[in-house]
N, C-alpha and C positions, 0 to 999 in steps of 0.2 A: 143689282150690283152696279158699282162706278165703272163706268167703260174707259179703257185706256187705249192707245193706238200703241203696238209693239215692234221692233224691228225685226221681222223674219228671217230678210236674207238680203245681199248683197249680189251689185253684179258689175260689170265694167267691160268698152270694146274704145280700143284706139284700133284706127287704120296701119296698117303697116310702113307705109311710106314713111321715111323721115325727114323733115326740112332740117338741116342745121343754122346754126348765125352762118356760117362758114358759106356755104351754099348762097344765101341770099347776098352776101354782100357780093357775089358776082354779078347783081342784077341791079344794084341800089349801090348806092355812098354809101358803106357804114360798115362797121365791122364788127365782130365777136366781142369785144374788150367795151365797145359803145353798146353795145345791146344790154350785156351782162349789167355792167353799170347802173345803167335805169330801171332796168326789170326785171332781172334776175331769172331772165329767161335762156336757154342754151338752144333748144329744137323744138321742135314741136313736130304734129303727126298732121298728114295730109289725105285726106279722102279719096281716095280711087274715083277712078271715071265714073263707075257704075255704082256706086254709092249713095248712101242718103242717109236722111236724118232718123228714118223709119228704118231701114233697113239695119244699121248701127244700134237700134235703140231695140230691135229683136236680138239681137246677141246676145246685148248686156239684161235684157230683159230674160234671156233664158238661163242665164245663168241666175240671177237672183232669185227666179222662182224655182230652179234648180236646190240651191243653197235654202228655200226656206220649207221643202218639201212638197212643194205644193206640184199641181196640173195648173194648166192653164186654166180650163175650165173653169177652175174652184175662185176664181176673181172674181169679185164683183161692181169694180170700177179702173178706170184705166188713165192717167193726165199724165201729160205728158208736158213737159216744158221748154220751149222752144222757141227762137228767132228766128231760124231758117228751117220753115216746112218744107216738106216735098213737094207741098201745092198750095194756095190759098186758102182754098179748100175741096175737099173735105179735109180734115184734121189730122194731122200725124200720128195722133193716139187713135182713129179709125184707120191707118193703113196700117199701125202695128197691131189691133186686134183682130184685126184679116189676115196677116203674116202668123199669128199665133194662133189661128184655125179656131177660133173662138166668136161666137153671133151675141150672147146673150147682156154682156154686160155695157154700161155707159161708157164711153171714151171721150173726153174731151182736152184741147190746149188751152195751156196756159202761155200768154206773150207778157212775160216780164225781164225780159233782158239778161243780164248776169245773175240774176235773182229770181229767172223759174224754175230752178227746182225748190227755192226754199216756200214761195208761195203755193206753189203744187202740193208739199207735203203740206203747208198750211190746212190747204183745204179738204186734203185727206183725213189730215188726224179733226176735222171736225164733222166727215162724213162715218167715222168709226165710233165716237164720242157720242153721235146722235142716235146710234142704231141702224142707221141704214146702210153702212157696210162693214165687212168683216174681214175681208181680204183687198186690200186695193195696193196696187203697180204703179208706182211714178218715178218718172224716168225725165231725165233734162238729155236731150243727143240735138248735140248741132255742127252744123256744115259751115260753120266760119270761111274756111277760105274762100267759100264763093262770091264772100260780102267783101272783102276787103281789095282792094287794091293793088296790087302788087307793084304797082312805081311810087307808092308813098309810105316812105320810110318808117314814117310818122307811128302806121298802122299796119301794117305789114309783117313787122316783125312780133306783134303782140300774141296774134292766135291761130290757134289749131282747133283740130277737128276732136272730135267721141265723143260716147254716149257712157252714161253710169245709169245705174236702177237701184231701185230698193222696194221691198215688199211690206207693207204692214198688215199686221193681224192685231184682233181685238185679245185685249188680257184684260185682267183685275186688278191688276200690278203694273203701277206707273213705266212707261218706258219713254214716250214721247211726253216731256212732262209741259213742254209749252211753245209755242211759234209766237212771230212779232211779225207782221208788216207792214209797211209805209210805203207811201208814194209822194211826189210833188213834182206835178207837172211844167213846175215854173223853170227848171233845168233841163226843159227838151232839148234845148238846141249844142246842148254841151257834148252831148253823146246819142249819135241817131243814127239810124240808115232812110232815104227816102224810100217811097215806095214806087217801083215804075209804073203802077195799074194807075198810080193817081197822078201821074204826070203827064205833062203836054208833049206828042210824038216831037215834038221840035227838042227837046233839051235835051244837053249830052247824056249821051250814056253812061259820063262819066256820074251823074247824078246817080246811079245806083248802089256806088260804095259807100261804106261806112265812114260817117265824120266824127271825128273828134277834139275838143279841145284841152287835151292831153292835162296841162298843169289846173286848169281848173277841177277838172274833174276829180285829179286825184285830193286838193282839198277838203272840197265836200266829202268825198268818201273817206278819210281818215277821220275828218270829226262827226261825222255820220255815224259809223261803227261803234266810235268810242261810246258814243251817246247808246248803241240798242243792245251796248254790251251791258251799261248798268241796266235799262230797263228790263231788258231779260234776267240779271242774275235779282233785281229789285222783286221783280213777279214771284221766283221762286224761293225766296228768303235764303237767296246763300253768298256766301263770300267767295271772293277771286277764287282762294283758295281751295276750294272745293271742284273746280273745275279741273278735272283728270286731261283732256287733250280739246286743244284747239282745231277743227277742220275748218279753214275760210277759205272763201272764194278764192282761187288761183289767179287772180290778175296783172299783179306786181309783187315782187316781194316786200319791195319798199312799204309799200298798204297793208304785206301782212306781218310786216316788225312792228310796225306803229302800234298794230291792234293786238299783237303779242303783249308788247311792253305795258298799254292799258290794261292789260289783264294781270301784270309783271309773273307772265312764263315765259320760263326758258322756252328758247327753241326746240328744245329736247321736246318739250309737249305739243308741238305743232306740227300738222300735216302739212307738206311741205312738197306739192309736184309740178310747180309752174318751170322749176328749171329743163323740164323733160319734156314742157304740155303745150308751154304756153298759155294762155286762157282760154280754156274752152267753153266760156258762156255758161249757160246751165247747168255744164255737166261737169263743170269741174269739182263740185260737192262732192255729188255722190262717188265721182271718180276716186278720188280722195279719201274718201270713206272704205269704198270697197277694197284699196288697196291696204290700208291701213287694218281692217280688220281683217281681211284675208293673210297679213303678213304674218298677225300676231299681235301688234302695238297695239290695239284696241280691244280691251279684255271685256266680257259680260263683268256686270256693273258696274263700270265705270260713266262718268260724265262726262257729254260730246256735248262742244258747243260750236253750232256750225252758224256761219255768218255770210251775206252775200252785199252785196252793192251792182246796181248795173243803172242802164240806159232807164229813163222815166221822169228821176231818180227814180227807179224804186227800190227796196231795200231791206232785208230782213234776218231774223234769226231763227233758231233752232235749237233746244236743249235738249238733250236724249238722253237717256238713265241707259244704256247698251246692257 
């Protein structure tokens, strides 16, 4: 039989804390009316002291394997996608298969920036497709506030924290019908964090936070999208039209009108949680997702086309038959 990757189950964990616009502009120049304006962002969620990227990404992960019936045990792969590990190493998806009282199966990270969960499920749906797994957990949970800066306006008000999950299972029947990704190293410098291990004890510490060059970036990423939205619907022989709802990366709103109007959907079809989230990196997909199907708006058979853009560039899609 044709092996297909399915979507079993859904999961999602935002921390409790809430940052508002309101709140930061007592600490920065700027205010609710300028924030809203550019990004279309209102609050976002902040991580607890004793937090992490692993520990966020066992919640969302219990619920999703919760939602697709499964034990823990019965996985047999674990990727996890993430900017902000717990550690260098070992690997986030090893301290979440330790949290999940599980020894047997593979765990490994994926580091592709706002675009590891779509590369993670990438490489799921081709470890299910080959035969050599039947159940696999991938999960994007990242700890953003600790990258960013908090006296730069710039970045600051962009992102939050959680973790989303999603479970697949192998069927006969198309569900995950195809992934795209790309990279191009030549736009490193637009969008990056350093790293402190590789730096000279002399340089500021300020060298740890995240830089970005804001108006460039979001360029690239609108004609980026436009572009792997036809090769994804090209791959699958179908037209806009066929497209039931939009889930893209939560990073601006403004990034996800443009790629609305590329597709010409209403907003009505778009998942829509940057105003509440902020961009949470990796995890604002599945975040996205599980709210979305957990609500209701997201009905079995319908077509999801999930999109991502982040740091590398790298960049990708996702079409799912739900």
């Amino acid at each position: 039989m044709t092996r297909y990757a399915t979507l079993l189950g859904t999961g999602g964990y935002l921390p409790e804390t809430v940052l508002t616009n309101e709140q930061i502009s007592q600490t920065v120049e700027t205010t609710d009316e300028w924030i809203m304006e550019r990004t279309g962002i209102r609050e976002r969620r902040i991580a607890g002291k004793h937090e992490t990227a692993s520990s966020m990404a066992e919640i969302a992960s219990r619920q999703a394997l919760e939602a697709a019936g499964l034990r823990p045990d019965e996985l047999d792969l674990i990727i996890v996608g993430t900017g902000t590990p717990d550690r260098v190493f070992p690997s986030t998806a090893c301290l979440l298969q330790h949290r999940l009282e599980i020894t047997h199966c593979a765990s490994f990270d994926v580091q592709a920036a706002c675009s590891g969960f779509i590369f993670a499920l990438s490489i799921a749906d081709q470890y299910i497709r080959a035969g050599t797994a039947r159940h696999v957990l991938v999960v994007g949970s990242e700890m953003n506030s600790r990258l960013v800066d908090w006296s730069d306006r710039s970045t600051c008000v962009l992102f939050g924290d959680g973790a989303g999950a999603v479970v697949l299972g192998v069927s006969d029947e198309p569900g995950l019908l195809s992934t795209h990704i790309h990279s191009d190293g030549q736009y490193q410098d637009l969008l990056y964090v350093p790293n402190p291990a590789a730096s000279h004890p002399e340089e500021e510490t300020a060298s740890r936070y995240l830089k970005m060059q804001g108006n460039e970036v979001f360029k690239v990423a609108v004609n980026t999208l436009g572009r792997i939205v036809d090769e994804t619907l090209e791959e699958n022989g179908l037209e806009k039209a066929d497209v039931d709802w939009l889930v893209p990366h939560q990073a601006n709103i403004r990034i996800i009108t443009a790629t609305a109007k590329k597709l010409k959907m209403s907003m009505d079809q778009v998942v829509v949680t940057v105003e509440r989230q902020g961009n949470t990196s990796s995890a604002s997909i599945p975040l996205a997702l599980n709210e979305a199907i957990r609500d209701g708006r997201i009905k079995r058979g319908q077509t999801v086309l999930m999109e991502a853009f982040g740091g590398g560039f790298a960049w990708g899609s996702a079409l799912l038959r739900y």
